[in-house]
Every structure is written in structure tokens, then in C-alpha cells.
N, C-alpha and C positions, 0 to 999 in steps of 0.2 A: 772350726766353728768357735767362734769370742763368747766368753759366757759376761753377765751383765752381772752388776752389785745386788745381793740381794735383798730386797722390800721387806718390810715386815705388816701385816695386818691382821684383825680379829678374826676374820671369813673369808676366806676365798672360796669362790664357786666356778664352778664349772661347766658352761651352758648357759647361752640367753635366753632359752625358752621359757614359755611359762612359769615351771617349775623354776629355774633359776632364779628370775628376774625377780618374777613374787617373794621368796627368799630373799635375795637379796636386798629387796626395797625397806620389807620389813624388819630386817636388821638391823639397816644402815639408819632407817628411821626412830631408830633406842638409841643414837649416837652412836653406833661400833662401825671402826674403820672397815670396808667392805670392798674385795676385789673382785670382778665377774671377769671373767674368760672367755669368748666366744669363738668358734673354729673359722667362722663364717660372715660375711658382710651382712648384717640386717637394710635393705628386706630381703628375706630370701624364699622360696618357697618350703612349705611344709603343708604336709594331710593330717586329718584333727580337728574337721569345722565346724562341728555343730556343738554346741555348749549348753550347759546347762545353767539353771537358775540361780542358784549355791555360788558359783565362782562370779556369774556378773555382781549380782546384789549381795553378796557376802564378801568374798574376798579382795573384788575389784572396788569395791565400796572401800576397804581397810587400805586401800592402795594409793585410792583420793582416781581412779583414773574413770569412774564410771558413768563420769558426765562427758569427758573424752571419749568414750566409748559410744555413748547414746547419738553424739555428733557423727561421727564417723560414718553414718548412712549405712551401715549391717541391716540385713535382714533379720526382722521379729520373729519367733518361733515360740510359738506356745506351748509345744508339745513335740508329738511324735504319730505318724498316721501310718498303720501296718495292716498290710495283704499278708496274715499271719494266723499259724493254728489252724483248726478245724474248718470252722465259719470261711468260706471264700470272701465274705463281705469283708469289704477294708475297714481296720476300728481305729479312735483317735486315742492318742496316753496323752492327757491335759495335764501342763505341770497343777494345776487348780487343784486336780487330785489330792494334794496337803494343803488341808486348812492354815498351816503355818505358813505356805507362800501361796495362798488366795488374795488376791486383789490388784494392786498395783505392780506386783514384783513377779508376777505368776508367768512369765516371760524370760529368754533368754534369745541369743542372735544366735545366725549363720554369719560365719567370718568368714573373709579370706586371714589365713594366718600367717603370711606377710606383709597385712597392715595391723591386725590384732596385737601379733609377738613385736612387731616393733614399737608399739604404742606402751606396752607392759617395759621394753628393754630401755626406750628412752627413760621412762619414768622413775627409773632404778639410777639412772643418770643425773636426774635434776635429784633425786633423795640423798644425795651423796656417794652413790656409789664410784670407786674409779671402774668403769668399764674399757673393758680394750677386747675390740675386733680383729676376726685376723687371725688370732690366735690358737697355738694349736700345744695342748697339755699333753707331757708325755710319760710322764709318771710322777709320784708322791712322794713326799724326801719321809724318812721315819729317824728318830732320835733310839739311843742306841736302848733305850726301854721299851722299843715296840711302839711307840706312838707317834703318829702320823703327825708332823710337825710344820707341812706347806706342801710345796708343789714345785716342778720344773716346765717348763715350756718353752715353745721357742715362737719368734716374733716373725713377721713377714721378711725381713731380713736375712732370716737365719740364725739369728742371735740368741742365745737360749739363757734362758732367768731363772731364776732360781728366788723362788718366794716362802717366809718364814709365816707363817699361820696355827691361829690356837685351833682354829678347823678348815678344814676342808670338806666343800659340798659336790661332791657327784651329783649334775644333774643336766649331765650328755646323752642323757636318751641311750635307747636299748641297743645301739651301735657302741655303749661307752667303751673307752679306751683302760679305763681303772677302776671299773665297780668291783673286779676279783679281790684289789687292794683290802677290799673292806672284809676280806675272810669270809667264810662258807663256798655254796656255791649256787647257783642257777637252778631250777626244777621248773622244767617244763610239763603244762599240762596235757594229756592224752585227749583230751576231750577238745579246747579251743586249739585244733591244729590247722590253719589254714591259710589260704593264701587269697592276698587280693589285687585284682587288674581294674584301673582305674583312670579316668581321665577326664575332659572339661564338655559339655555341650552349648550350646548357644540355641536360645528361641524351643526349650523344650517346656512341656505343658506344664501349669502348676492346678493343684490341689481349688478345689473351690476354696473362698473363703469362708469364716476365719481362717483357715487351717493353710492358708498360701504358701505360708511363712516353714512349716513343720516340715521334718525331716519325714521322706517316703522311704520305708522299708516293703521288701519285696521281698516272699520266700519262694524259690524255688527246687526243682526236684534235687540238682548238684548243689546247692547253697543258696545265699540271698544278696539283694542286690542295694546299696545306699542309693538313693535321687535328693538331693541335697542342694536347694534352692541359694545361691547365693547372691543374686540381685534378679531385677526384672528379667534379665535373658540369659544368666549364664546357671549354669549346673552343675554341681560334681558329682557324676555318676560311676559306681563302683563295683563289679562282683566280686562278690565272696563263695571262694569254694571250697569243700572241704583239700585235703590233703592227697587225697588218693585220685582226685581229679584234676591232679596239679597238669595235667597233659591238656586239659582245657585250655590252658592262657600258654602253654608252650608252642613256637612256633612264632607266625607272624601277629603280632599284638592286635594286629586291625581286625586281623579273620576272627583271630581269638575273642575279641569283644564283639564286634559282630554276631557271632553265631549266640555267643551268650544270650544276648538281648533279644535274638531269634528264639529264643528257649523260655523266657519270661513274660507273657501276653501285655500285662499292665505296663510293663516298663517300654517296650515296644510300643507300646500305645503312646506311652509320655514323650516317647522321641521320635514319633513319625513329624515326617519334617526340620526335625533340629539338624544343626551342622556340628561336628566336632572339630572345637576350639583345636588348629595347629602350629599358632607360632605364639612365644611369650612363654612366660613362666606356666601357663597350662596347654603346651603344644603338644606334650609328648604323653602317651601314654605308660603308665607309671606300673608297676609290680610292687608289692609287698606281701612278707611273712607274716600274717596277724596271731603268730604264738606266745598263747597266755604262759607266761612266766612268774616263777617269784626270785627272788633272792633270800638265800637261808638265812644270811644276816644283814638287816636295815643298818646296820652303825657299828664302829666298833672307836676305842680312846680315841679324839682329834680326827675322826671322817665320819660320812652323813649319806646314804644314798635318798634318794625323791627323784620322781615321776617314775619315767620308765625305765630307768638305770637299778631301780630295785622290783618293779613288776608292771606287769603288764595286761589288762584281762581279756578284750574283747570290744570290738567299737561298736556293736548295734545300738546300745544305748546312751551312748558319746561319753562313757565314761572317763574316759583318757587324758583329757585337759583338766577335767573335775578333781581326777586321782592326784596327776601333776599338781595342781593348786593347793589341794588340801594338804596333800604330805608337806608341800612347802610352809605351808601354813603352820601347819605342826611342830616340822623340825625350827621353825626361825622361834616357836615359842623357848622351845627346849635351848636354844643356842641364848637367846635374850635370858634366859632365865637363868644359863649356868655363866655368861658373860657377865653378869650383874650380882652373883655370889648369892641370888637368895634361893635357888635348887640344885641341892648336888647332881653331875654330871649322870650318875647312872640311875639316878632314878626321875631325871628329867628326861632322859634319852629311852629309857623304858618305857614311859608313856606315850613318846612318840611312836615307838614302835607298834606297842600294843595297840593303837588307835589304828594307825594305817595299816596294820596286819587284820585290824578288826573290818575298816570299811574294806578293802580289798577283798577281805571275804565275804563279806555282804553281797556286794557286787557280783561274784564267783555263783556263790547260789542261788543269787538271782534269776542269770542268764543260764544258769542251769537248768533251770524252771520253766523259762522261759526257750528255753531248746526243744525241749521235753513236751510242748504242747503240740507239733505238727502231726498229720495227719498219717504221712507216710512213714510208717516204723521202717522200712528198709531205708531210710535212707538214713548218712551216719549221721549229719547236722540232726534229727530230729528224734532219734533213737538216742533212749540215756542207757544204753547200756553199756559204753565207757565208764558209768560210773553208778551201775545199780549190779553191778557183783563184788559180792565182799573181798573178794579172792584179790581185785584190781588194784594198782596202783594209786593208780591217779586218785579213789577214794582213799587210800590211808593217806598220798601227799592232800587233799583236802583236809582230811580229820587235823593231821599235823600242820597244815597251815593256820586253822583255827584254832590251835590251843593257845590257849590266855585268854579266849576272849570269854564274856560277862556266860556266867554258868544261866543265868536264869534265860538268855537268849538262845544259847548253842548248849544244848546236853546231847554232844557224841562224843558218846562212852565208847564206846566202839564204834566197828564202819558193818553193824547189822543197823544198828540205833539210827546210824546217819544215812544208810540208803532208805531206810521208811519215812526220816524225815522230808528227805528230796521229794520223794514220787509223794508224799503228802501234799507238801508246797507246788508244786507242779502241777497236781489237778485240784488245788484251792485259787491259783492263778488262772490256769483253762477254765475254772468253772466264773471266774467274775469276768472275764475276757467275754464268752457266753451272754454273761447275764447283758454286759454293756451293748454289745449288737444287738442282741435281741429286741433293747430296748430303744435301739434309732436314736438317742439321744446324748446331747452334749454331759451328761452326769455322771461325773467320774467317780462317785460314791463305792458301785459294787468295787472297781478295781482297786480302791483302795483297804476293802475290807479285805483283799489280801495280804498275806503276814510277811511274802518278799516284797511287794512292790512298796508298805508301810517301811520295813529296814533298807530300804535302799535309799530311800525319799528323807528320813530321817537326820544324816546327822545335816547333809548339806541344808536342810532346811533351818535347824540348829544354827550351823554357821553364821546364816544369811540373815537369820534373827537376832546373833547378837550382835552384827556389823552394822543393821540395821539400829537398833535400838540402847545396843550399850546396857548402862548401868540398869535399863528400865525393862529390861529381859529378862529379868527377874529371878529366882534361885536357880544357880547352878548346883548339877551335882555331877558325882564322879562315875563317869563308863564305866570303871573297876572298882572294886571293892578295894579300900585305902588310898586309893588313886588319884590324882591331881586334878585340878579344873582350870578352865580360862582365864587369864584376870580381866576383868569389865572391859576394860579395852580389846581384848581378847589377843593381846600380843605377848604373853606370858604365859608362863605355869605360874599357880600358887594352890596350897592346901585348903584345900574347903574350910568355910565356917562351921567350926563346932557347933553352934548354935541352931544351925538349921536344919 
């Protein structure tokens, strides 16, 4: 094997997805030289299609790509429409729900996300990035003080490179080849363990309107199911089971989906008549692990993990392209920031962390909450008893995943403090969930006077505010006490005004 001269650049990342791509655009667009690395030829197929409002009107807005987007004929989605909880009636979650993204922006699409991720990875192309396809990273070069100083990889050739960089961004997804490089290690959650069988349908029902557009969740007795509208005729239909029912999808895939959807009344309903898509990029049907992970450590001198290469939560509420975005969003402030000398390294890289350690666990006890509402306590998806004994695990790695964040939001002092919070939040959620059916109507007020569905809705709404608006979004302030904020463009760190 010929090894190649080695390059030097500001950023290298690793991964065209979302997360990558967004990073990297946003670097390269401060003038810093920027290399992306991709294992794979764009377009390729990826699961991850339902999006939220935060990354279209926020992030893809800072991106310049969101009027590209709006062409691109994706499916509108307002929301989310769930056969969930108590109530058998199906209820709608309106992004409208936050007065901060009511009106024009209160929308997000169904993708396929190999036209999505490739429109994000071009774009990273025309920003200056050098992008090269193909590519395959095989480990991190480190200087002899411990600090991660580029990368090695090798080309379709076989040719292997060797590239000098002031960082390196992991953002190969939860398959990465190097996120261990960045020290700590993985903790998997007890609670989100589960698997999903997955694949395309053609000519299956949708949703009356408004609501055509919204993602259909479906709970049942083994777990739940995605219906995920992706143009007039086609569908991406999914179940989700817990772990101990993994013998459900083992065997032959067909029977195994099959029987599923025999097991689901509503989803059956939605596919009598559909055919399942089997040739093309959605021919085959699919398996995946959907286990919530974190990574001990987001960053360490010269490397950076983002998206799902540092954690992972749970896809009921499409969080997963949102978490990708935003951490990207994050780390390219932190990187523009210490590239440009006006934030020292570790305490620009600290607030990256502490933010995305913050929304991740936002998220976390959201769908914690939101688990927690079903009717059937035997079953494990809807029993929080994974994480309502003090004794367990998985509540101390909670407690521990939330420490740093903002004391006035999260006081668990202990894991007695924070299982009374959960089952708090839990039936203050079931109870607006309740109130919203009850009352047959489009007014997503009671669910918002929930205190998870409000921190979840929050910062993305933030985001999409200040991409939206800029300088005219008026006072920022710091998530942490001493802590850093956006600069108006929102591609920076800088220290709050004293003044305000």
C-alpha cells in the first residue's frame, strides 16, 4: 500500500451526513480550510426521515439551503398524530404548540434522506469545503503530547493519506470507526433498548387532512410502530420492539413484518391494500438496534464527536437528525471560535458539551415520560420501572448524564429526587395528553403547559429564532451560569453583555 503526501487543513470531519455536512459548511463558511471524508457515494440510502422545525427554519436557514429544500417536493409535516397512552382515540402534537414557532415556520418535511443528506453534502461543496467520497478513515494521527493532530485514510485506490489538522470531527454515526479515540466510553441505556424491522410501502392510507403530512405513531402490546408519509404513495413503515422480543423480527423478515402489522389494528388498517416497495434503494427490508447511548466524553485536545457518534436517544420523536444538527451547530461555534482566537479551547469546548449534554437529556426525559403514559404496566415499553428504583442503574447513569446542566431546571440531588421528578412529569404530560382529546380539538395549549413537552420545544425553537431573525431576536442569555452565548449570527461563541 503507497502512502500519499500529507495535506494540511483547519477541520477535518468525518462523515457527510447531516451532522458532518452542517459542521462543515458552517466552518468553512468563517473562511477556515475544511476537509469532509465520506465512506460512501451520496446518494445513498439512510433511515431518519422525519424532521423537525428547529433544523429546517433554524439551522438549514444558517446553511442558505432552505429554499433548496422547500423545492425539492418533501412532504409538509406539522406535527405528529399518536394511537398512544390511555385514551384509544388518536391525538395530534402541533409543532404550533410553541408560540415561538407559530405561524409560517410551524412546519417541517418527511424526507427521503438520500435527497435530503445529499443536498446538505453538496452544499458543504459549493461553501468551500474540499469533500471527497469514497473514503474510508482508519484512524487519528496524535502528536507526542497527546493531541490529536489529523487523520489517516485510505482512497478507493488503496492509497492511504495521511492528513495534518488543528481538529478532527467524528461524525460517522453510531457505527464510528474512532469515537473511542476521543477517551471515556459508551453507556448504554436500560430503558431505550430495542430493535427496529423496517421497510417501504406503496399506496397506504394517510391521515385526514391537515394532519396528511404528520408522522403516525402506533403503540402496541410488544412495542410501536412509525407510518411515515413520504410522498402521495410511498411510506416508511417501522416496528419498534422492545429487546426481549427480539425473536419477533428473527427469522424470515417478510413473516416477521407481517405478523407484526397483524398485531397492530390501526396500522393494518393503514396498509390494507398497500404493496411493499421491493426493488430500489427501499426493496429490502431493513433491521436496526435503536439503543440510547451516550458517550462519556463529547471532545477531548484537537477531536470533536456530533450526531450519533457521541449519543443516541430514541426515534419516536424524530429527534435524531435534530440532535445531529444542533450538536453540529454547536461544535462549529466552538471550533469558529477557538479558530479565530477570541475563545479559549476549553472553555469554548465546554459549552459545547454542556449544551448537547443538556438537550440530549432533555430529550431522554422527555420520552421517558412519554413511555411512562401506556396503559399496559406489564409491558416493558410502557412500565418506567427501569428507571423508578433508586437501586437501578440506568437512573444513576441519568442523574450522571445530567450533571452540569442549569440547577434551576434539573435539581437531582439524588436518584430518590429524580425518580419523583420522572413520575411527576409523566402524569403532568398524561394529564394534558387527556386534556387535548378530550377536547377534539386542534389547541395544543394544554400540552404545552407541560413542563417536558415546553424543555424539549425550547432550545430548537431558540435556534430557529435566531436564524430566523438575527440581530433582532433580541437579548441573549447564558444556559449556564458564567456561560457563553451565540454571537448574532449565531456562528460563534462570545461572552454576554455585561450590561444586560
Amino acid at each position: 500500500m503507497s502512502t500519499a503526501r500529507n495535506e494540511e487543513f483547519d477541520v477535518a470531519v468525518v462523515g457527510g451526513g447531516p451532522a458532518g455536512s452542517t459542521l462543515a459548511s458552517l466552518v468553512a463558511m468563517r473562511g477556515h480550510r475544511v476537509l469532509l471524508l465520506e465512506k460512501e457515494t451520496f446518494p445513498r440510502y439512510q433511515i431518519g426521515e422525519s424532521l423537525l422545525p428547529s433544523t429546517i427554519h433554524g439551522i438549514c436557514h444558517l446553511l442558505g439551503v432552505d429554499d433548496e429544500i422547500a423545492e425539492a417536493g418533501f412532504l409538509r409535516k406539522r406535527g405528529g398524530t399518536f394511537r398512544w397512552g390511555a385514551n384509544p382515540t388518536p391525538w395530534n402534537f402541533a409543532f404550533s404548540v410553541s408560540p415561538k414557532v407559530a405561524g409560517p415556520t410551524s412546519f417541517a418535511y418527511q424526507v427521503e434522506r438520500s435527497k435530503f443528506d445529499k443536498i446538505l453534502l453538496d452544499n458543504s461543496a459549493r461553501k468551500g469545503v474540499d469533500v471527497r467520497q469514497n473514503r474510508t478513515v482508519t484512524d487519528v494521527l496524535e502528536s507526542e503530547d497527546g493531541r490529536v493532530r489529523g487523520l489517516r485514510y485510505t482512497d478507493p485506490d488503496g492509497t492511504e493519506h495521511e492528513v495534518s489538522a488543528r481538529y478532527v470531527v467524528d461524525a460517522s454515526g453510531n457505527t464510528s470507526r474512532i469515537h473511542k479515540r476521543v477517551g471515556g466510553s459508551r453507556k448504554y441505556s436500560d430503558f431505550f433498548r430495542s430493535l427496529a424491522l423496517f421497510g417501504y410501502f406503496e399506496n397506504g392510507k394517510r391521515l385526514p387532512a391537515p394532519n396528511s403530512g404528520n408522522i403516525l405513531c402506533v403503540a402496541f402490546s410488544h412495542g410501536w410502530f412509525w407510518y411515515i408519509p413520504l410522498s402521495d404513495k410511498l411510506t416508511s413503515v417501522g416496528a419498534v420492539v422492545r429487546r426481549e422480543d427480539a425473536a419477533k423480527i428473527q427469522g424470515d423478515p417478510e413473516a416477521a413484518m407481517r405478523n407484526l402489522i397483524g398485531e397492530c389494528p390501526l396500522i393494518r388498517e393503514y396498509l390494507d391494500g398497500a404493496t411493499r416497495v421491493t426493488t430500489g434503494q427501499y426493496g429490502q427490508l431493513r433491521v436496526r438496534k435503536d439503543y440510547s447511548y451516550h458517550q462519556t466524553k463529547f471532545w477531548r485536545p484537537g477531536m470533536v464527536l456530533v450526531g450519533d457518534a457521541a449519543c443516541f436517544v430514541d426515534p419516536v420523536f424524530s429527534s435524531g437528525v435534530h440532535l445531529a444538527t444542533y450538536s453540529a451547530l454547536l461544535a462549529a461555534r466552538s471550533l469558529n471560535s477557538v479558530l479565530d482566537g477570541s475563545v479559549g479551547e476549553q472553555r469554548a469546548f465546554d459549552e459545547f458539551e454542556g449544551r448537547y449534554r443538556r438537550e440530549y437529556g432533555v430529550f431522554y426525559e422527555f420520552l421517558t415520560s412519554f413511555y411512562d403514559m401506556h396503559i399496559d404496566e406489564n409491558s416493558y415499553f410502557w412500565s418506567a420501572k427501569k428507571v423508578t428504583k433508586s437501586s437501578n442503574t440506568e437512573l444513576e447513569s441519568f442523574v450522571e448524564l445530567v450533571a452540569g446542566m442549569s440547577s434551576t431546571e434539573f435539581d437531582l440531588t439524588d436518584t430518590e429526587s429524580g425518580v419523583l421528578r420522572l413520575k411527576q412529569r409523566s402524569a403532568e404530560f398524561a394529564d394534558a395528553v387527556d386534556t387535548l382529546v378530550e377536547a377534539r380539538e386542534e389547541n395544543m395549549a394544554p400540552l404545552f403547559r407541560s413542563s417536558v413537552v415546553r424543555q424539549a420545544m425550547q432550545e430548537g425553537s431558540q435556534v430557529q429564532t435566531r436564524a430566523q431573525l438575527g440581530d433582532e431576536a433580541g437579548e441573549i442569555t447564558p444556559v449556564f451560569d458564567g456561560g457563553l452565548v451565540a454571537t448574532p449570527d449565531g456562528m460563534s461563541w462570545c461572552e454576554p453583555d455585561p450590561g444586560r
